[in-house]
C-alpha positions in Angstrom: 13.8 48.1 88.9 14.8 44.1 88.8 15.1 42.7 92.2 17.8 39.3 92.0 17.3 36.1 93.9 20.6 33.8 93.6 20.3 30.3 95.3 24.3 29.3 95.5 23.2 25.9 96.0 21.6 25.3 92.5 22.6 28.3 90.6 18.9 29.1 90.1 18.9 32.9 89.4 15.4 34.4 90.0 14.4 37.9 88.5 11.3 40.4 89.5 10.3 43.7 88.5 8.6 46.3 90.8 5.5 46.5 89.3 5.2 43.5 86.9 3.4 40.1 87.4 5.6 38.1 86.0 8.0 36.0 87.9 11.4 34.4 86.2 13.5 32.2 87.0 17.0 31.2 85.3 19.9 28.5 85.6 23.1 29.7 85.8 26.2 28.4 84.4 29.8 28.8 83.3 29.5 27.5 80.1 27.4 28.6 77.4 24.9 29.0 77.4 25.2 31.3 80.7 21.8 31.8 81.1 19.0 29.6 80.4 15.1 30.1 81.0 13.8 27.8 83.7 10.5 29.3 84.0 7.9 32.4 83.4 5.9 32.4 86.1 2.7 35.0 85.8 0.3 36.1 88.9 -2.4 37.6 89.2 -0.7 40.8 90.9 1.5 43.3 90.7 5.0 42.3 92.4 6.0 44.8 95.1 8.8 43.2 96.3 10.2 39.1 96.5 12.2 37.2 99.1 13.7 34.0 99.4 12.4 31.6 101.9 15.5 30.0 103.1 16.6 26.6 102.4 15.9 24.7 105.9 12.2 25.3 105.2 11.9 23.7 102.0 9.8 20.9 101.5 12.7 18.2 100.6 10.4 15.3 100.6 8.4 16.8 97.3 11.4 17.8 95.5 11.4 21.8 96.2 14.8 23.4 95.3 13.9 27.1 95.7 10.8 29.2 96.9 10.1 32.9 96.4 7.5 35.3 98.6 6.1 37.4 96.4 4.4 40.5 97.8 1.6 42.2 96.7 -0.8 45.3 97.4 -2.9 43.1 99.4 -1.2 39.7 100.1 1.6 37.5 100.1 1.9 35.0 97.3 4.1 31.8 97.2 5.9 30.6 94.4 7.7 27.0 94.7 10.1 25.5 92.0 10.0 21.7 92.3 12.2 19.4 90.3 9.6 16.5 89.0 11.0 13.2 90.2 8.5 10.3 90.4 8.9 9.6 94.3 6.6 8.8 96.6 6.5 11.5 98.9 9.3 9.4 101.7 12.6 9.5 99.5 15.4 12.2 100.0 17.1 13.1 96.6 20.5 13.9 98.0 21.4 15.3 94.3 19.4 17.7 94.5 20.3 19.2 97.9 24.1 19.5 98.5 25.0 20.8 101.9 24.1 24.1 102.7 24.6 27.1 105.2 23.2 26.3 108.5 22.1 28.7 111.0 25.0 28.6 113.3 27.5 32.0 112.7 31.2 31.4 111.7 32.5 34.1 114.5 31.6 36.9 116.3 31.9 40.6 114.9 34.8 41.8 116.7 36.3 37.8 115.3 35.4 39.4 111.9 37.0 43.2 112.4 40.4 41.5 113.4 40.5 40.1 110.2 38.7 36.4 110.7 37.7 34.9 108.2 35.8 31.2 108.6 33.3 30.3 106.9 29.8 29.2 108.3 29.4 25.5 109.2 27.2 24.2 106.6 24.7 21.2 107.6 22.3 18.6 105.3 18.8 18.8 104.6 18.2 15.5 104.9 15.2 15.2 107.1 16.7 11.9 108.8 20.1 14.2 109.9 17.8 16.7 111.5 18.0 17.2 115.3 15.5 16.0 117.1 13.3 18.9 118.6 13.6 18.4 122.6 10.0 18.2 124.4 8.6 21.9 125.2 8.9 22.6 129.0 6.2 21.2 131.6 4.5 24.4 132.1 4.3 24.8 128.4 2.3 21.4 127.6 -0.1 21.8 131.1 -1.2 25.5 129.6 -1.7 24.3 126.5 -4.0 21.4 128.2 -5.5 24.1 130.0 -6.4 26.2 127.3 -7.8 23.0 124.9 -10.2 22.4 127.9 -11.5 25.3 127.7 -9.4 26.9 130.8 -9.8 30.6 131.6 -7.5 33.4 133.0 -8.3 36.1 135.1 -7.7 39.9 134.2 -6.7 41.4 137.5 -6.9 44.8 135.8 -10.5 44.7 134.2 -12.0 41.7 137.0 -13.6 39.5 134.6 -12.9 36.0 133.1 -11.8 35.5 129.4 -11.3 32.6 127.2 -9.4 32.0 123.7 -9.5 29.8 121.0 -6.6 27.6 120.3 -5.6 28.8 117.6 -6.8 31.1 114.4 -5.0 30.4 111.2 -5.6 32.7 107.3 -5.5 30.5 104.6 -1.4 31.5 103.8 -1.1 30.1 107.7 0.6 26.6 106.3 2.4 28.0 103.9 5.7 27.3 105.4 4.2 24.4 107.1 3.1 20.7 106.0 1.3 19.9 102.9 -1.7 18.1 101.5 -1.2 15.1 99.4 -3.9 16.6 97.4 -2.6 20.0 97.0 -2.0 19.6 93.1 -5.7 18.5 93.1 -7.1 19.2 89.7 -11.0 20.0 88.5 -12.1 19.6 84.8 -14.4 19.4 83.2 -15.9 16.6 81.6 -16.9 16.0 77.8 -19.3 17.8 76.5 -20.9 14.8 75.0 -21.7 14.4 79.2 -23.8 18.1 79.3 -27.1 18.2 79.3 -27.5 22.3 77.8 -30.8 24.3 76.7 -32.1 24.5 80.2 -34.9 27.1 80.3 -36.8 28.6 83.1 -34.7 27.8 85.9 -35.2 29.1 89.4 -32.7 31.0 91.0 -34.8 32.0 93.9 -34.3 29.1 96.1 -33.7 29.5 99.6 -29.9 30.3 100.9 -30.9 27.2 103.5 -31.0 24.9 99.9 -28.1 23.9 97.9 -30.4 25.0 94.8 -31.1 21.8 93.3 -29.8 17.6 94.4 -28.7 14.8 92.2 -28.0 11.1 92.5 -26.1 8.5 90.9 -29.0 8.1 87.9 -30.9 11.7 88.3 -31.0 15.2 88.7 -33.6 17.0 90.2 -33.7 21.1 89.1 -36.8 23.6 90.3 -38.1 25.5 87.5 -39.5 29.1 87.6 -42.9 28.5 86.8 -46.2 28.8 88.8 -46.9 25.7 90.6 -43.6 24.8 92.0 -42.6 22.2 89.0 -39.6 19.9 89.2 -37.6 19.3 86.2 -36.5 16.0 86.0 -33.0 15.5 84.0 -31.4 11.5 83.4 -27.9 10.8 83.7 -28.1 8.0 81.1 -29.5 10.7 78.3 -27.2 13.9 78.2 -27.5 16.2 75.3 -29.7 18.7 74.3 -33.6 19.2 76.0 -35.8 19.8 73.6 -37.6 23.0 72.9 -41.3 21.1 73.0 -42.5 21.3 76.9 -40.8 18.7 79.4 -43.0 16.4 81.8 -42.7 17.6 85.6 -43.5 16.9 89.0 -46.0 19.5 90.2 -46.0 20.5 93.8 -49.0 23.0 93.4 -47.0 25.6 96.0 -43.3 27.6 95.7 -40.4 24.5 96.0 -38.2 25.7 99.1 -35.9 22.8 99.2 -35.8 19.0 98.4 -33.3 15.9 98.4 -33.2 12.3 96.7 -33.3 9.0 99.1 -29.6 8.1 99.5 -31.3 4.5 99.2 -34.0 5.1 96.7 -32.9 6.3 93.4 -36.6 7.0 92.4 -37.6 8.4 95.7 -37.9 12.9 95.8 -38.9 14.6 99.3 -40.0 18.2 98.5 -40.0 20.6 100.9 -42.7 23.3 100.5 -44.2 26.6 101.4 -47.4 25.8 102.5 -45.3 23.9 105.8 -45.9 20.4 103.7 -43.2 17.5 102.8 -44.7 15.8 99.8 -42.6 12.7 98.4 -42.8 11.7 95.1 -41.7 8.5 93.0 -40.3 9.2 90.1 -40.6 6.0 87.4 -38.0 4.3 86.0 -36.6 5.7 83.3 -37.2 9.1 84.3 -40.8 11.3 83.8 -42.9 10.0 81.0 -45.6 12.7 82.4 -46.4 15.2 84.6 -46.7 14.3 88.1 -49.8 15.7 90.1 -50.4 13.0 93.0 -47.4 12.4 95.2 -46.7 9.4 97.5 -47.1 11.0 100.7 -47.9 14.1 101.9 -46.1 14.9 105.4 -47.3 18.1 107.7 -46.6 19.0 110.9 -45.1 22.3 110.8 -46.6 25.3 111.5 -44.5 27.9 109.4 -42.6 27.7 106.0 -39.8 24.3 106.2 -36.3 25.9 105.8 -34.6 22.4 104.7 -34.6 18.6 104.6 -32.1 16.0 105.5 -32.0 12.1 105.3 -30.7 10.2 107.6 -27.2 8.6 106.9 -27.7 4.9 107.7 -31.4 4.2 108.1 -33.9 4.0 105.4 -37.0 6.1 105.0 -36.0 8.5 107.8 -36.4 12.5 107.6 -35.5 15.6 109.2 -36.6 19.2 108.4 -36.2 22.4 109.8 -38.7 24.9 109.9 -39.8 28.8 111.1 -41.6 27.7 114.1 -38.3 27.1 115.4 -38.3 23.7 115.5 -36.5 20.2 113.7 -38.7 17.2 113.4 -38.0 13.6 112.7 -40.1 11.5 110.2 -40.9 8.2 109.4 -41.7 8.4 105.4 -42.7 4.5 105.8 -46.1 5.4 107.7 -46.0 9.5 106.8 -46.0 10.7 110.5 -44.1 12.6 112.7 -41.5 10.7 115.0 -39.8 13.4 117.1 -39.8 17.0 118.0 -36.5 18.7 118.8 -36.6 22.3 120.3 -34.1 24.8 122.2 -33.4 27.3 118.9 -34.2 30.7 119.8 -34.0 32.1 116.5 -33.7 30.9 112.3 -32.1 27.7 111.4 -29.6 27.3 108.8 -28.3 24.1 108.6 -28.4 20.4 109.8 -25.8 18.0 109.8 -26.3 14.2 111.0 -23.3 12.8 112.4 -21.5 9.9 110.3 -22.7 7.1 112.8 -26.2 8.4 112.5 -26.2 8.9 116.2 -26.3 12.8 116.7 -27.8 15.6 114.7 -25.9 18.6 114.5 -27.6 22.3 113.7 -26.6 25.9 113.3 -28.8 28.6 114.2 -29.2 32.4 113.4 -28.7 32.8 117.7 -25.1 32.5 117.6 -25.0 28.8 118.7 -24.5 25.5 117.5 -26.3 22.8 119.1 -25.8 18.6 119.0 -28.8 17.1 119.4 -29.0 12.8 120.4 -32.9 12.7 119.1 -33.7 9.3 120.9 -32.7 10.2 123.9 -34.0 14.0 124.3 -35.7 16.8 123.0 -33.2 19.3 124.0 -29.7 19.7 122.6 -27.1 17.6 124.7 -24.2 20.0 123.8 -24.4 23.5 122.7 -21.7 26.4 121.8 -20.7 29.6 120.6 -21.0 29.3 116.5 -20.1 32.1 113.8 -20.3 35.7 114.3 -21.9 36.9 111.7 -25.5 36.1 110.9 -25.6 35.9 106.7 -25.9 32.3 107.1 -23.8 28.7 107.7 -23.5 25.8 106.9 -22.2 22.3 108.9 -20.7 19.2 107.7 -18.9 16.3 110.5 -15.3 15.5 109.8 -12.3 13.3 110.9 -14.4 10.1 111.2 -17.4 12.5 113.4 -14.9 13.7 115.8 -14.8 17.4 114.4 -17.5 19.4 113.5 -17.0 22.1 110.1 -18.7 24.9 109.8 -18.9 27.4 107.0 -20.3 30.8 107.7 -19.2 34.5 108.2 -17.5 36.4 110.9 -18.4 39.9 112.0 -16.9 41.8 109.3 -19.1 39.6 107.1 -16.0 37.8 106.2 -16.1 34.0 104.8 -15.0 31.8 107.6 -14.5 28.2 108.3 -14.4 26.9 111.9 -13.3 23.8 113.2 -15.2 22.4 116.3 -14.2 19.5 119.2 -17.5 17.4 118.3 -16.4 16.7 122.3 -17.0 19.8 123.4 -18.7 22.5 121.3 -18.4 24.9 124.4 -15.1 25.3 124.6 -15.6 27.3 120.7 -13.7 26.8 118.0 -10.7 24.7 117.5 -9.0 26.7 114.4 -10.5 28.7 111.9 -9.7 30.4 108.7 -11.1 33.1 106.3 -11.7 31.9 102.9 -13.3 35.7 101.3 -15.4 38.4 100.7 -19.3 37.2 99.3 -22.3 37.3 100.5 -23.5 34.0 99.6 -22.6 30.7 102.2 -19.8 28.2 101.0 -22.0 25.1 100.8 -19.6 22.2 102.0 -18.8 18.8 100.5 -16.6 16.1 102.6 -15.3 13.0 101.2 -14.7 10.5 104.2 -11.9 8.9 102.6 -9.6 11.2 101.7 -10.7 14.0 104.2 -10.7 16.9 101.5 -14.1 19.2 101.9 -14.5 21.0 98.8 -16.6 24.0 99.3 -18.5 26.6 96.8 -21.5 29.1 96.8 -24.1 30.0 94.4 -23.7 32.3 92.1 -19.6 31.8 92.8 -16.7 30.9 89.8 -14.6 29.7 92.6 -14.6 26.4 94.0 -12.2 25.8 97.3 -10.4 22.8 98.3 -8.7 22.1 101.2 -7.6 19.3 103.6 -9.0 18.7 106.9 -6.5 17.2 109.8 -7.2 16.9 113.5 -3.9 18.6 114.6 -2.4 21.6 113.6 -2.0 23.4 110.7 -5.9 22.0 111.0 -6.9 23.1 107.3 -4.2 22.6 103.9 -5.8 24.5 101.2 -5.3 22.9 98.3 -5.2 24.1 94.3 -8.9 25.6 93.6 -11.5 25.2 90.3 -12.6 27.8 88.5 -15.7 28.2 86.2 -15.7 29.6 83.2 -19.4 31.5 84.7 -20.9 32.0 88.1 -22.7 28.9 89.0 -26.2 28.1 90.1 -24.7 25.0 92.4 -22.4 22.0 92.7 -23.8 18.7 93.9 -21.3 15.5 94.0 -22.2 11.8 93.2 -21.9 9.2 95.3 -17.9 8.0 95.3 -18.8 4.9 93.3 -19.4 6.8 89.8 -15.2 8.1 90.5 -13.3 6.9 87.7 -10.2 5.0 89.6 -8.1 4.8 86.4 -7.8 8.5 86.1 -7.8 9.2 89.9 -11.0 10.9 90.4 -11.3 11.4 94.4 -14.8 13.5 93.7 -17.3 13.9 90.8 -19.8 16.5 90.7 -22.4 17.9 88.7 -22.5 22.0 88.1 -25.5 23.7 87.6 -25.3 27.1 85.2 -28.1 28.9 83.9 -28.7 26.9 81.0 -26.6 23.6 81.5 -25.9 20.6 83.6 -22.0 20.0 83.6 -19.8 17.1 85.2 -16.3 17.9 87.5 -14.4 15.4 88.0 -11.5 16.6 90.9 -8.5 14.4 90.1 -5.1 13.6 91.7 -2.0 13.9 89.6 -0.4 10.8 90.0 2.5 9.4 87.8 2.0 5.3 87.7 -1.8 5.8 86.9 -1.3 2.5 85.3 -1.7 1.2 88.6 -4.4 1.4 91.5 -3.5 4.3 93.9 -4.2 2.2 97.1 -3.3 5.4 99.3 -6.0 7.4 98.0 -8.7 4.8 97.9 -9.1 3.5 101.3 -12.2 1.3 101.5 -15.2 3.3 100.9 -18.4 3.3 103.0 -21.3 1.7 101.0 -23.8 4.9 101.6 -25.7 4.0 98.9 -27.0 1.2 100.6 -28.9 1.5 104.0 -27.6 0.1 107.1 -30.9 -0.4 108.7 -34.9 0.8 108.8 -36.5 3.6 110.1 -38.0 1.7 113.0 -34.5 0.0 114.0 -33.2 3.0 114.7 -36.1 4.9 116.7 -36.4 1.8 118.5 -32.4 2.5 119.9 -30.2 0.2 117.1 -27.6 0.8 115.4 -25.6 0.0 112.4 -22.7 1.3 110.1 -22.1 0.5 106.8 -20.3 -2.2 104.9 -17.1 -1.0 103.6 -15.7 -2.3 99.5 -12.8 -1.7 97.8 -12.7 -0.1 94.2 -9.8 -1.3 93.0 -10.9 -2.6 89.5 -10.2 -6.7 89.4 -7.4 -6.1 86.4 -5.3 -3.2 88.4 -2.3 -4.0 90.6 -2.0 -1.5 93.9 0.8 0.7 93.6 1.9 -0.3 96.7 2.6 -3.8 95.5 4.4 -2.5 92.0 7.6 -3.5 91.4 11.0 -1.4 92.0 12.1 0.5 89.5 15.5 -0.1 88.3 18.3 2.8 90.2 18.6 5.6 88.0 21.7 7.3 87.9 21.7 10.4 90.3 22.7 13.4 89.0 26.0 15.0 90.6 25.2 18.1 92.8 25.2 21.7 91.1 28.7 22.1 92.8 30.6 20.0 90.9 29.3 21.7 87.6 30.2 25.4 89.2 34.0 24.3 90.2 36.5 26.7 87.7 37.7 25.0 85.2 40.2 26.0 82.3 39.0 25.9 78.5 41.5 23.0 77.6 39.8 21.2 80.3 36.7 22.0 79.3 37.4 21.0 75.6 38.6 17.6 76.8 36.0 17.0 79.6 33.3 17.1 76.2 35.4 15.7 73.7 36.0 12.7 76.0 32.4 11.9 76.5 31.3 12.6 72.9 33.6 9.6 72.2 32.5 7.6 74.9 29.3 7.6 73.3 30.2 6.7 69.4 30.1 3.3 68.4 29.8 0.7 65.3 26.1 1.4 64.5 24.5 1.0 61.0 21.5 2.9 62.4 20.4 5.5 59.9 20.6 9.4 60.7 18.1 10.7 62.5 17.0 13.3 59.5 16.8 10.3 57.4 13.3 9.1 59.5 12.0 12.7 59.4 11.3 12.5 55.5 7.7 14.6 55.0 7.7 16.0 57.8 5.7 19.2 57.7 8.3 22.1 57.8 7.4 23.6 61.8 7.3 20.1 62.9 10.8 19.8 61.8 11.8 22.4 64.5 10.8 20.2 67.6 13.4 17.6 66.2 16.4 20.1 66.1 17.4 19.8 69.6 17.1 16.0 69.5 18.9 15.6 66.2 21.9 18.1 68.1 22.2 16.2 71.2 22.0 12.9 69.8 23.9 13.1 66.6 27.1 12.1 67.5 25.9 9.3 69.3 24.9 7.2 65.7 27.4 8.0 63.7 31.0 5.7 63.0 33.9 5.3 64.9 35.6 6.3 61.9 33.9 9.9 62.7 34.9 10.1 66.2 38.7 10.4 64.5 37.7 12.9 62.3 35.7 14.9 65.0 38.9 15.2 67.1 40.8 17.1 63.8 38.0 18.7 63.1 37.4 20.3 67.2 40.8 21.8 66.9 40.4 23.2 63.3 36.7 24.7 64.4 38.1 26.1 67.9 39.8 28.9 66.3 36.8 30.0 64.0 33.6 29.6 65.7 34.0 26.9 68.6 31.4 24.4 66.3 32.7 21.9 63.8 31.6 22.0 60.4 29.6 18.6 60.3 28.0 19.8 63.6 27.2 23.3 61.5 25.4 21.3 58.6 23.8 19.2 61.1 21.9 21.9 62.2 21.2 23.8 59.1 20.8 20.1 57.5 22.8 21.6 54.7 24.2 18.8 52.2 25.9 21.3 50.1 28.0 24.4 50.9 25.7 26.6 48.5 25.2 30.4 49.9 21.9 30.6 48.5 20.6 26.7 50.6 22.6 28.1 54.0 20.8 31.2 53.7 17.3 29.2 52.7 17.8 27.2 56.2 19.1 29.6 58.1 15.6 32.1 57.4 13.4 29.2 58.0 15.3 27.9 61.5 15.8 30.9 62.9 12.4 31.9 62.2 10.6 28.6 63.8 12.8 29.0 67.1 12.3 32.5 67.9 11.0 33.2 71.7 8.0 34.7 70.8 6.3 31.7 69.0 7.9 29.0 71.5 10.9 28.3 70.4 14.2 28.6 72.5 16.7 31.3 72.3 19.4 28.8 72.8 18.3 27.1 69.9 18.4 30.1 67.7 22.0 30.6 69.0 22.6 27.4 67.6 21.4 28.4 64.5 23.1 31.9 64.7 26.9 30.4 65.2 26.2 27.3 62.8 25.6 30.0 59.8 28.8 31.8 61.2 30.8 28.9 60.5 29.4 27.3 57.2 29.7 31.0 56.0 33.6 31.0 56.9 33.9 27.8 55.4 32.3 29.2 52.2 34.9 32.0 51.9 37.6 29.5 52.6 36.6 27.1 50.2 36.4 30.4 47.5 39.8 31.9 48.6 41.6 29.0 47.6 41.0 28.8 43.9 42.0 32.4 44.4 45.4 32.0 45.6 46.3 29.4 43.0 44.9 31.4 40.2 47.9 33.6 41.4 
């Protein structure tokens, strides 16, 4: 069975069979062609029934005529039709979006049963016409307050206190709601002349607490699965192929359980070990010559295994690590001691987070809780609250300039979750979350500062997840997600200088795979590329650089970091481009429904074919196509038909009128519009039937051609055959 979806508005006719995957949508019209292809739209799932959304919840602003719900066996998927206009995001098409039926009834039923017959009120969807929403009611705003400050009810019935989260969204939440910017977000990958393939011996063993290998803006660091817990070391600058012949190493002597470049120091490796040790290598310019035995320092202080290892944000030389014995400590790599000891975790660590400002240091534990610690002012956490359910793992990035805290991790039915925390107040729970999916494996979050997307991935996952981070509700906009052709050992990004501006790279990244090293770049679709998008590139941070030592900041300072610009010298903002010239608006889809009779019809096109003619000596269109290859000449039939009248003589725009009313009563197509077509020179059966094979051939459906095309082709044959027998009846009759 075919379910129908008819939008009056644009004549968009939408068609869905119980049981298929595939989605189409058709324009419909009064002339011929009546019905022509708009789209084939093919999910993943079986369709078990579609609905329209309706028309006052369109997104206007983005050009979106129609949208279709699509249900599945197990979810609900949108499908949006968007017109492609360049805009930028602000500017109402009014073409596009005639007035349509509002919400308000035309009468009452008992109005309709004694014969009424109005007709609904119909209202615009031009966001600047809408009413204003009035302000929700006093009591409304002061529980809302209530309930963001953590407020509680009693239950007179059971006697006990509850609390609840603000609100809990599922990824299809926004669907209806607003948008990311970046929801068209697209990942590719690079050249393969970027790779670097024929990795051998890799280890996938690392520690869910590690992100399974770390790179920086020259380097990539990669732990190998052989005895001794060696390091392969991979440049940037020298892609290609590793030879076969064994590669130089850093040698830790014990099983690598996490490490992490020097944001700072491009040459600088911390290793995090099993024996409880940190050991910090240098690696020499120009990457390993030879195997490393001796590192730079060795760090210990732990008494059980290290879980993992970050540096701190802004100051230089400055380390923290997490470890079994329950406890983070801070050190100084300048003088290879210990600097603080932070306690309170009751059970295993998973992750640390420092706050952007370098200030705080955020952790989730195996206990249930998530704790903010302020290291130079105490050993104990300052704030602590209720964290993710389920106990597989988590992970914890800051967000929204510090003021939110992420976390990825897993509820109780060991579903992937992502929870959004008041960096405020972490006891009050969760702000918003959402479930991502099924896996056992912990997303491992990126966030990019600037344009607050966090892109988000697991090891030995195909999927990588992108969505839009906002301090108000909907809270998360998921945005289009990148998929690997193989599962992946891990995703690590580069520092936001190596994006490519020009081709609006927000995020580049390097994916690990069992045998190769392979860039991402995650672009924005953008139309004037030629210019500098100056709304996606907001000053960066300079991480790369630090903001001040070790010692500055134990001794109580602060800093933050320069911001630059990377707008290229020779790129104008788009902001400051200049206006395009007006282009003409297209009239709304009701003035092309309203009845009309065939005469007028016939004149309405004769009329503007004329318009159109001219005293050109411009050659024919056919006459630049000489050796053309014969399937090329197919993708110039429908520009030869639409613009062929338009270079020809005035002498021909006489002759067309004759020739209209001669050709209306055989096959509605004039004969020099028939050997247009057919590019027949000759009326010889043998060269019409020659073309007509070839053309109709070319243009069928099933190799990407067009049906209407082919119809083209179909009724041109018709009428150079009629004119064939014409011309051979005549000799005929005077014969006689």
């Amino acid at each position: 069975m075919v379910i129908p979806l008819y939008d009056d508005d644009t004549g968009l006719l939408v068609l869905a069979g119980m049981g298929d995957s595939a989605v189409d949508c058709f324009e419909v019209s009064t002339s011929e062609p009546f019905l022509s292809q708009v789209s084939h739209c093919l999910t993943d799932m079986s369709t078990r029934g579609v609905a329209m959304v309706p028309k006052l919840a369109l997104d206007v602003l983005s050009c979106e005529v129609m949208q279709v719900l699509q249900l599945t066996d197990n979810c609900i998927v949108p499908i949006s039709y968007q017109v492609p206009r360049k805009h930028t995001g602000q500017e109402f098409h009014d073409d596009l979006y005639p007035d349509t039926v509002g919400t308000t009834p035309a009468m009452s039923a008992e109005e309709w049963w004694k014969g009424g017959n109005k007709q609904a009120e119909k209202v615009s969807l031009n966001p600047d016409k809408q009413p204003k929403l009035k302000a929700p009611p006093a009591k409304q705003v002061a529980a809302k307050k209530e309930l963001i400050s953590g407020g509680s009810k009693e239950d007179p019935a059971r006697g006990s206190t509850s609390s609840s989260p603000l609100s809990t969204s599922s990824s299809s939440a926004p669907m209806l709601g607003p948008t990311s910017k970046f929801r068209h977000i697209q990942g590719a990958m690079m050249h393969r002349d970027t790779h670097i393939t024929n990795l051998r011996g890799l280890n996938l063993t690392t520690p869910g607490e590690s992100d399974g290998f770390c790179v920086n803006s020259q380097r990539m660091a990669v732990p190998l699965a052989i005895s001794g817990g060696q390091i392969g070391i991979f440049e940037r600058s020298q892609p290609g192929r590793i030879p076969d012949t064994a590669l130089p190493t850093i040698q830790n002597s014990v099983n690598v359980v996490d490490l992490s470049w020097d944001p700072f120091n491009t040459h600088r490796l911390a290793v995090a070990c099993d024996d409880a040790k940190i050991r910090v290598w240098q690696v020499p310019e120009g990457g390993l010559k030879e195997t490393l035995t001796e590192p730079e320092v060795i760090m210990q202080g732990h008494t059980e295994k290290i879980y993992s290892i970050k540096f701190h944000p802004l100051a230089s030389g400055l380390l923290a690590s997490s470890s079994y014995d329950l406890s983070v400590r801070l050190w100084n790599l300048e003088s290879g001691e210990q600097v603080k000891l932070l306690t309170g975790h009751q059970d295993q660590i998973f992750a640390m987070a420092w706050s952007p400002d370098g200030k705080l240091l955020a952790t989730v534990c195996k206990d249930g809780k998530v704790r903010i610690y302020d290291p130079r002012k105490s050993t104990a956490p300052v704030q602590e609250g209720p964290g993710p359910e389920g106990h597989r793992g988590a992970r914890a990035v800051w967000v929204c300039e510090g003021k939110y805290l992420l976390v990825s991790g897993f509820d109780s039915r060991s579903d992937r979750v992502l929870c959004l925390y008041s960096a405020d107040s972490l006891s009050s729970g969760t702000i918003a979350s959402t479930s991502i999916s099924v896996s056992p494996s912990t997303l491992i979050p990126f966030y990019d500062p600037d344009t607050s997307v966090v892109i988000l991935t697991a090891k030995g996952d195909t999927r990588v997840h992108i969505y839009e981070v906002v301090p108000e509700e909907p809270y998360f906009m998921e945005c289009s997600s990148f998929n690997s052709p193989e599962p992946h050992k891990g995703l690590a990004f580069l520092p936001k200088k190596e994006c490519n501006v020009r081709d609006v790279e927000i995020a580049v990244g390097l994916l690990l795979n069992k045998t190769t090293i392979e860039p991402v770049a995650f672009r924005v679709p953008r139309v004037k590329k030629e210019f500098f998008q100056d709304d996606v590139y907001t000053e960066t941070a300079v991480c790369w650089e630090a903001a001040l030592t070790a010692s500055a900041w134990l001794s109580g300072s602060n800093g933050q970091h320069k911001k630059i610009s990377l707008k290229p010298k020779d790129m104008t903002p788009v902001s400051e481009a200049p206006k395009e010239a007006p282009v003409k608006k297209y009239m709304p889809s009701s003035f092309y429904l309203e009845e009309k009779t065939d005469e007028q019809k016939k004149e309405e096109l004769l009329s503007a074919m004329v318009a159109k003619l001219g005293n050109r000596d411009d050659p024919l269109p056919q006459e630049s196509f000489q050796g053309v290859e014969d399937d090329e000449w197919a993708r110039y039939l429908a520009q030869i038909i639409v613009m062929g009248v338009q270079v020809v003589g005035r002498a021909f725009a006489r002759a067309l009128q004759q020739e209209i009313a001669a050709a209306s009563s055989i096959t509605g197509m004039s004969l020099q519009e028939a050997q247009q077509i057919l590019n027949i020179s000759t009326l010889t059966p043998e060269e019409i039937q020659t073309n007509y094979d070839h053309l109709f051939k070319v243009n069928d459906k099933t190799v990407g051609g067009s049906f209407y095309l082919q119809s083209k082709v179909v009724r041109a044959k018709e009428r150079l055959d009629e004119e064939v027998s014409i011309q051979t009846e005549q000799p005929n009759q005077k014969s006689q």
